[in-house]
NUTORKE-888675 format. One record per residue (C-alpha): y negated, x, z negated. Coordinates in steps of 0.1 Angstrom, whole numbers, padded with zeros to 4 digits. Each point is the difference from the previous one (the first is absolute). Example, Ala and Ser with C-alpha at 12.3 -4.5 7.8 and 13.67 -1.06 7.14 Angstrom:
2
{site {0045; 0123; -0078}} {site {-0034; 0014; 0007}} 
//
This chain:
519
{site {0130; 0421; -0044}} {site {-0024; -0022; -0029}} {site {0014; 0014; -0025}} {site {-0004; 0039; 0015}} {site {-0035; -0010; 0009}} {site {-0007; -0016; -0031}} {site {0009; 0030; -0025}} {site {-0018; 0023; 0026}} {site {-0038; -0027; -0006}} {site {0013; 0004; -0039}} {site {0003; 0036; -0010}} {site {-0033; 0011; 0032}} {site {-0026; -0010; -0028}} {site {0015; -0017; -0033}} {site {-0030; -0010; -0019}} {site {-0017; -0019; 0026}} {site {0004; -0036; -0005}} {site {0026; -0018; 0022}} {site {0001; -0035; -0015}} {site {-0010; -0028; -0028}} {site {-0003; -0035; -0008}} {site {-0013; -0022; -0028}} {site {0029; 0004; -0020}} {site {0014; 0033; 0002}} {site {-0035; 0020; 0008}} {site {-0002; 0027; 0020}} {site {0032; 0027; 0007}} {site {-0010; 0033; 0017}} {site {0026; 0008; 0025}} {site {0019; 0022; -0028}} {site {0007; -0027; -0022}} {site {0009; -0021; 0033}} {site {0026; 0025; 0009}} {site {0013; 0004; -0034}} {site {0002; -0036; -0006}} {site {0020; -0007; 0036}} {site {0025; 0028; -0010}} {site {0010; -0014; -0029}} {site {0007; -0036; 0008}} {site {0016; 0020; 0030}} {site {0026; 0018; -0024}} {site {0012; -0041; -0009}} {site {-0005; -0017; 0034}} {site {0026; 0030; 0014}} {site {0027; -0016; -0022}} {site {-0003; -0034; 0017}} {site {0032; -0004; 0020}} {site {-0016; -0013; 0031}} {site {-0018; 0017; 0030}} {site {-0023; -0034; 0006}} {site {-0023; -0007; -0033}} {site {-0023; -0031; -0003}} {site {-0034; 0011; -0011}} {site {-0020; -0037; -0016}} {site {-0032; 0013; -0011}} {site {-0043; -0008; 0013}} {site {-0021; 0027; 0009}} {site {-0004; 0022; -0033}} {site {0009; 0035; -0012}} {site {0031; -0014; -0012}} {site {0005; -0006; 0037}} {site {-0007; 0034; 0013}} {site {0016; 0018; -0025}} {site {0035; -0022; 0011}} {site {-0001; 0003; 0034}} {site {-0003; 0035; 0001}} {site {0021; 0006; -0028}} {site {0030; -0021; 0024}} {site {-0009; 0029; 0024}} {site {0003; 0028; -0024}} {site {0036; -0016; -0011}} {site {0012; -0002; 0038}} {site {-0002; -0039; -0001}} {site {-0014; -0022; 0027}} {site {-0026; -0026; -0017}} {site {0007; -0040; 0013}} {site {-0034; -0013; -0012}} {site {0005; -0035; -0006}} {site {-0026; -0027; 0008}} {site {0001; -0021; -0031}} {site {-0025; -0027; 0020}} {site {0031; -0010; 0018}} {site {0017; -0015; -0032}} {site {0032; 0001; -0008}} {site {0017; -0005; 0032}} {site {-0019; 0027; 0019}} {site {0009; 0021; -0029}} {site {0037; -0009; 0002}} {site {-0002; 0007; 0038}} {site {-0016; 0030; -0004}} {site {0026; 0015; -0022}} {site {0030; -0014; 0021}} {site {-0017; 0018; 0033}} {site {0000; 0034; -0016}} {site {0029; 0000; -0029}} {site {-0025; 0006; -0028}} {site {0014; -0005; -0034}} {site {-0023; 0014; -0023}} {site {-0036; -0010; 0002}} {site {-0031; 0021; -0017}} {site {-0030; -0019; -0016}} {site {-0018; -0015; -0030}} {site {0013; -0017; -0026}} {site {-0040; -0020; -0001}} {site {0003; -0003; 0040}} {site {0036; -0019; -0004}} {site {-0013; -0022; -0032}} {site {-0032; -0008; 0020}} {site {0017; -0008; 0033}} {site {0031; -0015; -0019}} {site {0019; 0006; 0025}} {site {0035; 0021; 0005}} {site {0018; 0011; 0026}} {site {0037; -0013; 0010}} {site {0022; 0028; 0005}} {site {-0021; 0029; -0020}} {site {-0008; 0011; -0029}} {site {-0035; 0009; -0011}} {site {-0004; 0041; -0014}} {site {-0036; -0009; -0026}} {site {-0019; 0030; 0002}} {site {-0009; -0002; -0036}} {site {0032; 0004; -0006}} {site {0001; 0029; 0020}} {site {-0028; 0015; -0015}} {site {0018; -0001; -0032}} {site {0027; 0021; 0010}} {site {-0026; 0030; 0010}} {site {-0004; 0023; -0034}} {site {-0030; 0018; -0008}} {site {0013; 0030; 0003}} {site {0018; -0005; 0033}} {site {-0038; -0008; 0013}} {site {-0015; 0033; -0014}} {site {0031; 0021; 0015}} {site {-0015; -0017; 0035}} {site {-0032; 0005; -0004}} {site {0003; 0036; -0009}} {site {0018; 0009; 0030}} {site {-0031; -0015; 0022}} {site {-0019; 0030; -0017}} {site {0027; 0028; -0001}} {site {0022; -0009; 0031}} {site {-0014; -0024; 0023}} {site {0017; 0007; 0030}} {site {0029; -0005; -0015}} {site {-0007; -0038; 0004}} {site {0005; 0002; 0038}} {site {0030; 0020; -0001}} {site {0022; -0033; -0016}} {site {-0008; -0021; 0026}} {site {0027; -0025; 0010}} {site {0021; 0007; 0035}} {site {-0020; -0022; 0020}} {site {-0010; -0001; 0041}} {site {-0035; -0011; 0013}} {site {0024; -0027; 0023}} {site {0015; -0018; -0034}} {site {-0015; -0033; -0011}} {site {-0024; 0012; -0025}} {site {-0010; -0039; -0009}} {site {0013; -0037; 0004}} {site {-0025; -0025; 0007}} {site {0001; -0034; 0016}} {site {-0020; -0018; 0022}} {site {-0026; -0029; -0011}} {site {0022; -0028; 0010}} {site {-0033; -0020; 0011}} {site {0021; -0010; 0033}} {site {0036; 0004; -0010}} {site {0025; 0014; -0027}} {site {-0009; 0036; -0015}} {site {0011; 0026; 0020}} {site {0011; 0032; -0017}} {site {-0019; 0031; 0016}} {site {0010; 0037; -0008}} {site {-0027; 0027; 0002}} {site {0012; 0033; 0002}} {site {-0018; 0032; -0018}} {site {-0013; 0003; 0038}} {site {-0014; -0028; 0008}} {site {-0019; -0001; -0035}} {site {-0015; 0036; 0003}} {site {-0008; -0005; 0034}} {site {-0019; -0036; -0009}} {site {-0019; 0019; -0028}} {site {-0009; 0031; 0020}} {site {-0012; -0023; 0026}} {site {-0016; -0026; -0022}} {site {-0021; 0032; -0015}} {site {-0011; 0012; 0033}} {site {-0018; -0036; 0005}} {site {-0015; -0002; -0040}} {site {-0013; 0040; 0003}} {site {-0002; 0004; -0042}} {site {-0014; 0023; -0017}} {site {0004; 0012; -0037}} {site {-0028; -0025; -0011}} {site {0019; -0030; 0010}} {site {0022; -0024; -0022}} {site {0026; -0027; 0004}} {site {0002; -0035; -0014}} {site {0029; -0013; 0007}} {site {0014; -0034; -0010}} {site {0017; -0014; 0027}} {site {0040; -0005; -0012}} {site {0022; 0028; 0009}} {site {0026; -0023; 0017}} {site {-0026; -0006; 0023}} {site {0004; 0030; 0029}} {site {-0039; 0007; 0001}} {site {0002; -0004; -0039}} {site {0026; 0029; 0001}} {site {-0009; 0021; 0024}} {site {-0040; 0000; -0002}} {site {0001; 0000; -0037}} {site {0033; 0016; -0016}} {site {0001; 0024; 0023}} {site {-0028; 0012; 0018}} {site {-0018; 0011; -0031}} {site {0023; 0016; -0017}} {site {0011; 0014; 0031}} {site {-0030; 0011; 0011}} {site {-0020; 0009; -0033}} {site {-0023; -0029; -0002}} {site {-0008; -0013; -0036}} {site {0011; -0037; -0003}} {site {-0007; -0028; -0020}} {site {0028; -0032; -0005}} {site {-0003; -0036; -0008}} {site {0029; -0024; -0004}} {site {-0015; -0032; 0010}} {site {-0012; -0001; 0038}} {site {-0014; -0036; -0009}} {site {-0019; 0008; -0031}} {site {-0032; 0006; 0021}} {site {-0028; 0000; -0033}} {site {0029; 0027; -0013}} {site {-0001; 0022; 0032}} {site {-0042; -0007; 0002}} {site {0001; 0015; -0037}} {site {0023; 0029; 0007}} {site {-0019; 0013; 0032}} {site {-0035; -0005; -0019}} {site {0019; 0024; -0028}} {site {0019; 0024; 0020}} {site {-0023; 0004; 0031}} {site {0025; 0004; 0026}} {site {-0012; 0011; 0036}} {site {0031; -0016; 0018}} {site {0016; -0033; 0000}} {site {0034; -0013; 0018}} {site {0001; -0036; 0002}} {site {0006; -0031; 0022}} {site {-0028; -0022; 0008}} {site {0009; -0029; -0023}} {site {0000; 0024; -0030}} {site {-0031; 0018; 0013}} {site {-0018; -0030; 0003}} {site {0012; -0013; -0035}} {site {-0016; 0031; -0015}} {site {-0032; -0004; 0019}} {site {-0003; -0031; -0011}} {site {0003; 0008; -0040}} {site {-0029; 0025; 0008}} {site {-0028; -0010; -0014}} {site {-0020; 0034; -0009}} {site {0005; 0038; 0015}} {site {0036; 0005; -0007}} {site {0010; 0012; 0033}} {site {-0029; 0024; 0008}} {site {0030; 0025; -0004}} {site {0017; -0012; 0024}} {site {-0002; 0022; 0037}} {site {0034; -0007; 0018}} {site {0018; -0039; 0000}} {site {0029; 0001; 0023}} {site {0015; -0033; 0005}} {site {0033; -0011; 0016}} {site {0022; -0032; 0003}} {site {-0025; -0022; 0012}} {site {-0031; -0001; 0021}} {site {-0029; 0008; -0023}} {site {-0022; -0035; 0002}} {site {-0038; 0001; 0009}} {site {-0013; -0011; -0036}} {site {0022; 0027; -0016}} {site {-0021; 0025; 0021}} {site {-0032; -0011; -0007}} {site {0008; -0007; -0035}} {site {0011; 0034; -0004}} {site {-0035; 0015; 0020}} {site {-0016; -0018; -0030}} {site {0024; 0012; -0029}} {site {0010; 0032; 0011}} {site {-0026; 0014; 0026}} {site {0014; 0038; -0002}} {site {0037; -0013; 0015}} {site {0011; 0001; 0032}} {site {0029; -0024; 0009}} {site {0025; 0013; 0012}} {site {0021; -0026; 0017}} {site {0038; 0008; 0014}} {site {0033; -0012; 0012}} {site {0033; 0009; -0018}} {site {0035; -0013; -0003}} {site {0028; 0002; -0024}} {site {0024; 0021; 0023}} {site {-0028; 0026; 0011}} {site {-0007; 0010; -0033}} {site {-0019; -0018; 0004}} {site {-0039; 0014; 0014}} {site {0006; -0005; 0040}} {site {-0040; -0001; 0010}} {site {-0028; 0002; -0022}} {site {-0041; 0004; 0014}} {site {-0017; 0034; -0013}} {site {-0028; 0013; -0022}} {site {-0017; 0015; 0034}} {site {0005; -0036; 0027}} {site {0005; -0030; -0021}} {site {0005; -0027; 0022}} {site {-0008; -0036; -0019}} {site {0028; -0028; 0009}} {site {0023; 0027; 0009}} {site {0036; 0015; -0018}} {site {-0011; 0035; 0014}} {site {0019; 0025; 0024}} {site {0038; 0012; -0008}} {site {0000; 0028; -0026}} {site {0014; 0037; 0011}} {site {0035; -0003; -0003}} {site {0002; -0039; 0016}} {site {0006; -0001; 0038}} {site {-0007; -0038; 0012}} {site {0003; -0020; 0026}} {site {-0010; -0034; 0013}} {site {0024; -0019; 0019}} {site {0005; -0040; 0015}} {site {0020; -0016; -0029}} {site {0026; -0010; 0026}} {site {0007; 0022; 0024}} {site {-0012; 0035; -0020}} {site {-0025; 0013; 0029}} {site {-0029; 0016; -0007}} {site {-0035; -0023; -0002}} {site {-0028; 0008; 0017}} {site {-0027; 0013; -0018}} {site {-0020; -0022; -0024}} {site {0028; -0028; 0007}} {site {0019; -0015; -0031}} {site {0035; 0010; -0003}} {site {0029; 0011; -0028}} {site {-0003; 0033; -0015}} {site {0024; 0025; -0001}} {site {0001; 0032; -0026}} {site {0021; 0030; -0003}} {site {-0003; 0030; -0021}} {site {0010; 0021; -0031}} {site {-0010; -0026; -0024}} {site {0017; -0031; 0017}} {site {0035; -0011; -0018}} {site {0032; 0001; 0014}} {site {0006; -0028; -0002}} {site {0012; -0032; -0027}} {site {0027; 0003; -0028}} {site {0028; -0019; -0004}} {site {-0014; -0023; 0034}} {site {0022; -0016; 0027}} {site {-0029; -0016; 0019}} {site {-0016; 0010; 0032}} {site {-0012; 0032; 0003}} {site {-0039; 0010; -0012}} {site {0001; 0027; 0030}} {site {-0003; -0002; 0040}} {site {0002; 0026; 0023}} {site {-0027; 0008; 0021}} {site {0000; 0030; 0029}} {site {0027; 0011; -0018}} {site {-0015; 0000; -0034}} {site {0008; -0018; -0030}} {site {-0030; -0018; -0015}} {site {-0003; -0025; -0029}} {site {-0006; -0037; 0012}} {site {-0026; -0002; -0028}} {site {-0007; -0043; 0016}} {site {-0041; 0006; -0005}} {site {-0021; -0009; 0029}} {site {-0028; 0023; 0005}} {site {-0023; 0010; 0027}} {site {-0017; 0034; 0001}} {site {-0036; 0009; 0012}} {site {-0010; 0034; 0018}} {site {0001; 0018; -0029}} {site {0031; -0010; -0009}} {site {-0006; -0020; -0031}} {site {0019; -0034; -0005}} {site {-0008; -0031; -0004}} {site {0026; -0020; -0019}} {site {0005; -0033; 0019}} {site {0032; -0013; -0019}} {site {0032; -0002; -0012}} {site {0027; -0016; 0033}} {site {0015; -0015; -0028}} {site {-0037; -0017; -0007}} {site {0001; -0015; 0033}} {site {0017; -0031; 0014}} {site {0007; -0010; 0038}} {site {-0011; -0030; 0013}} {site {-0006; -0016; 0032}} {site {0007; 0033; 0019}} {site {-0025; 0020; -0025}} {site {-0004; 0022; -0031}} {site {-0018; -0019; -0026}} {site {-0016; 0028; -0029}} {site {0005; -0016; -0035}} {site {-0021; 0025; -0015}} {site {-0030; -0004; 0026}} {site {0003; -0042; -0012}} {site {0000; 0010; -0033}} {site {-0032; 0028; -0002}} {site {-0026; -0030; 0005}} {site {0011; -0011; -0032}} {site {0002; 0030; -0019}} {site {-0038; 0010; 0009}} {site {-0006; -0037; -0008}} {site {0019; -0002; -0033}} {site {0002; 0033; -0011}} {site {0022; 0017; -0028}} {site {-0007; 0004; -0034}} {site {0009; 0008; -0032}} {site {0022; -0029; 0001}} {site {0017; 0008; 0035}} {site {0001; -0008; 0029}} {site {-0010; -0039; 0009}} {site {0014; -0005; 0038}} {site {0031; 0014; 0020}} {site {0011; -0012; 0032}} {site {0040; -0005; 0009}} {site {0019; -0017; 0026}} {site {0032; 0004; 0018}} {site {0013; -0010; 0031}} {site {0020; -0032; -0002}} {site {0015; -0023; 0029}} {site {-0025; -0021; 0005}} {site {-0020; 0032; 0008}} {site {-0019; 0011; -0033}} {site {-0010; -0005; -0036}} {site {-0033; 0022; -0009}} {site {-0014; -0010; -0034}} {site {-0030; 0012; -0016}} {site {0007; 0002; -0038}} {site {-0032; -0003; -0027}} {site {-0009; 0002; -0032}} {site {-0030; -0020; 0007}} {site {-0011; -0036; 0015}} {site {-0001; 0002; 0036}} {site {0003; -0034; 0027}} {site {0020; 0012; 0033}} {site {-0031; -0007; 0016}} {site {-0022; 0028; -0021}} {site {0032; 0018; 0006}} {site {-0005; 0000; 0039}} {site {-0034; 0004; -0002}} {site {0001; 0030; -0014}} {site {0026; 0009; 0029}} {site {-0023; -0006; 0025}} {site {-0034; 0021; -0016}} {site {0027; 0024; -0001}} {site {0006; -0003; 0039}} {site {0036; -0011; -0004}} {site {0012; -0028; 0025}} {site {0025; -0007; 0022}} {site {0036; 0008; -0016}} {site {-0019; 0021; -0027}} {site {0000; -0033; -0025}} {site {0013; -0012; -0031}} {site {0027; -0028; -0005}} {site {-0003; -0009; -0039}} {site {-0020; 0011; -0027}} {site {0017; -0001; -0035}} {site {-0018; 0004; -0032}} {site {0019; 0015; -0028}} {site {-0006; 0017; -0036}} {site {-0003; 0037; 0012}} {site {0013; 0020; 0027}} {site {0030; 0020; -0010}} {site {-0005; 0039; 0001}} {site {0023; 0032; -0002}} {site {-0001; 0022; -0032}} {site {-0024; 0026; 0025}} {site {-0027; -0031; 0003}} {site {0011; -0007; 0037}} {site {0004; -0039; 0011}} {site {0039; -0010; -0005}} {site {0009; -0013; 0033}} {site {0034; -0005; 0003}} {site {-0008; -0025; -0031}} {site {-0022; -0020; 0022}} {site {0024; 0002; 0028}} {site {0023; -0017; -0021}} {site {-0025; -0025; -0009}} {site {-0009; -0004; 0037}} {site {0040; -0008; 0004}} {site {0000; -0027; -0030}} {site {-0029; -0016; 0019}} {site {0019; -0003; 0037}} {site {0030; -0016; -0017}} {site {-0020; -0023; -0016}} {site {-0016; -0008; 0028}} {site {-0030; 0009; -0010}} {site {-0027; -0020; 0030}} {site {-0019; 0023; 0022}} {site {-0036; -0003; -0006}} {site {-0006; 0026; 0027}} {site {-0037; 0014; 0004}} {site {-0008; -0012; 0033}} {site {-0001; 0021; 0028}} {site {-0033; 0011; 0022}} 
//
């Protein structure tokens, strides 16, 4: 289980550093252990099972989530970038009453929670006496085993964590990761990163986020690597500061983020840096060469995970680093790639839905009366993860798109994402965000596709750029809209299922087809 692996990482070596951040400095992993086991000793007397954990990446962070483990509670990390209602739907889907954060987090975000009530950790910390500490801390010198004998009655196949998906396409999801599928992510994940005891962590990426959780709450503590934490994934002349300061060797990120940070570099900050793995998104072009120029020591790791696989599915290696790939599947993932309709097998190199099963797949949704996320293949169950992909004769995958990212017309599959990467290379993202997204649905007139900018562009630059891109036929756009800024997720990623509404408001209205014209 975390928490049996967890005490084990604690009490192996106790002075070496486990984690830090600017506010609360650096705890070795004694002080971590002690400081989880006592806000365990109050989160145990919270009548629930389910707990809502509210906090950004930080010590205060670590020190929560496994002290929900040492309690026998199962952490529902809320994503406060959903607002109110995704909070209030979060809470409903999992029966969480109680929800564990900061009383400055809540006055910044002003925001509370229908149907919960916040547990302040400051108050919390009130409640711990001095002496109650130094009892704890004793016993990590005198009896230190003794910490993995009070383990809570817990089985590898229980939920060990409650997260939800993105909601980028639809409503949230709630996912449930057992103790399995999170060791089994992490012991993979490891095999692909090969540390050593030199390395270090930073980690900022929120820990609602499932990469965010899993690559850095609890792989380093996990696994023994020193970490470093920052609240603020968008503070990039923060982050530029803190790596110049703390040196880190190894960075998880998403592309937007990384490329923020790149950006705000403007000296040798990031000559520490060895190891970037990035996930979410495809890594752009400029973000690569920017980060040849910033950071010439890093390799860039680029992968594929999902919430429900714990989420690291692929990922490209240290030893065959294949640029404009995701990577190959990691031990424990078995894949497939399949026709989207009828579930046969591709031939190789063709595009086609992929297919996972494995020890660190979910079981499936909670509290979810909609179709099923599995299919049954050669009688096999495998998880319908709805990613195209096409793999070469290594094995390694090239992400071609989300089905849901695709739209049907005239008799074929038209790629949203392929109409919208002209763009992004042509107007990339900065500090500011991103400045173009392409949307569209299919209506009854056919289709609506509409390219959606932050800057001045005629529908005739629009197409031009279409066609230096090679893109005719039905591959086209139908409207260009400008507007103030393209709406984004709380993990940096473009909010489409906001633009698909947008693209809706714009069919009723009847919004005139200024279609690109077709070669």
């Amino acid at each position: 289980t975390v928490a049996a692996a967890f005490v084990q990482r604690m009490i192996e070596s106790p002075e070496a550093a486990a984690t830090g951040d600017p506010m609360s400095g650096v705890l070795s992993r004694r002080r971590l252990l002690v400081a989880a086991t006592l806000m365990a000793r109050r989160f145990e007397k919270i009548p629930h099972q389910h707990v809502g954990v509210m906090l950004p990446a930080s010590v205060a962070a670590d020190i929560v989530f496994y002290a929900m483990h040492l309690a026998g509670k199962t952490p529902v990390m809320m994503n406060w970038t959903t607002g109110p209602s995704g909070l209030a739907h979060g809470i409903e889907m999992t029966a969480v009453r109680q929800v564990v954060t900061s009383s400055r987090l809540v006055d910044r975000l002003g925001i509370t929670i229908e149907g919960a009530d916040y547990i302040f950790l400051e108050d919390v910390k009130k409640s711990i006496k001095k002496t109650e500490a130094m009892g704890l801390m004793a016993r990590t010198y005198l009896r230190p085993s003794s910490f993995l004998r009070n383990m809570p009655k817990q089985n590898e196949r229980d939920p060990a964590v409650f997260l939800f998906t993105s909601g980028s396409e639809s409503a949230p999801k709630t996912v449930p990761l057992t103790h399995l599928n999170l060791l089994t992510n992490i012991h993979d994940s490891l095999a692909v990163l090969q540390p050593d005891e030199s390395d270090s962590l930073l980690g900022f990426l929120p820990p609602f986020h499932s990469f965010g959780l899993t690559g850095n709450v609890l792989l380093p503590q996990l696994s023994g690597i020193r970490s470093i934490r920052y609240a603020d994934p968008t503070d990039a002349p923060g982050l530029v500061r803190l790596i110049g300061a703390y040196k880190p060797s190894m960075l998880f990120t998403t592309p937007t983020f990384l490329g923020y940070i790149l950006a705000n570099c403007s000296g040798d900050e990031m000559q520490s840096l060895r190891k970037i793995i990035t996930g979410a998104e495809a890594c752009p072009e400029t973000t690569h060469e920017l980060c040849a120029d910033k950071a010439p020591e890093a390799i860039i790791l680029e992968g594929y995970g999902i919430t429900e696989c714990s989420p690291v599915v692929a990922a490209n290696r240290i030893e065959k680093n294949k640029h404009g790939s995701i990577g190959k599947p990691v031990e424990h993932v078995e894949a497939q790639i399949v026709h989207h309709e009828t579930l046969e097998q591709v031939q190789d190199g063709e595009t086609g839905m992929l297919l996972v099963r494995g020890d660190s797949i979910f079981d499936g949704y909670h509290s979810y009366e909609g179709p099923s996320p599995f299919v049954e293949v050669e009688d096999q169950q495998w998880y319908r993860t709805g990613d195209l992909v096409s793999a070469d004769e290594d094995g390694y995958l090239q992400f071609r798109g989300r089905l849901k990212r695709f739209l049907k017309a005239g008799g074929e599959m038209i790629s949203l994402p392929a109409l919208e990467k002209p763009f992004q290379k042509k107007f990339p993202a900065d500090e500011n965000g991103p400045h173009v997204a392409v949307e569209g649905i299919e209506t009854a007139a056919g289709r609506m596709i509409v390219l959606f900018t932050t800057v001045d562009i005629s529908m005739r630059e629009a197409s031009e750029v279409l066609l230096e891109a090679g893109l005719r036929g039905v591959m086209r756009l139908d409207a260009v809209e400008r507007i103030e800024t393209i709406p984004v997720l709380g993990t940096g990623k473009t909010d489409y299922k906001s633009l698909r509404l947008q693209v809706e408001a714009l069919v009723e209205k009847g919004m005139e087809r200024q279609s690109t014209k077709p070669v």
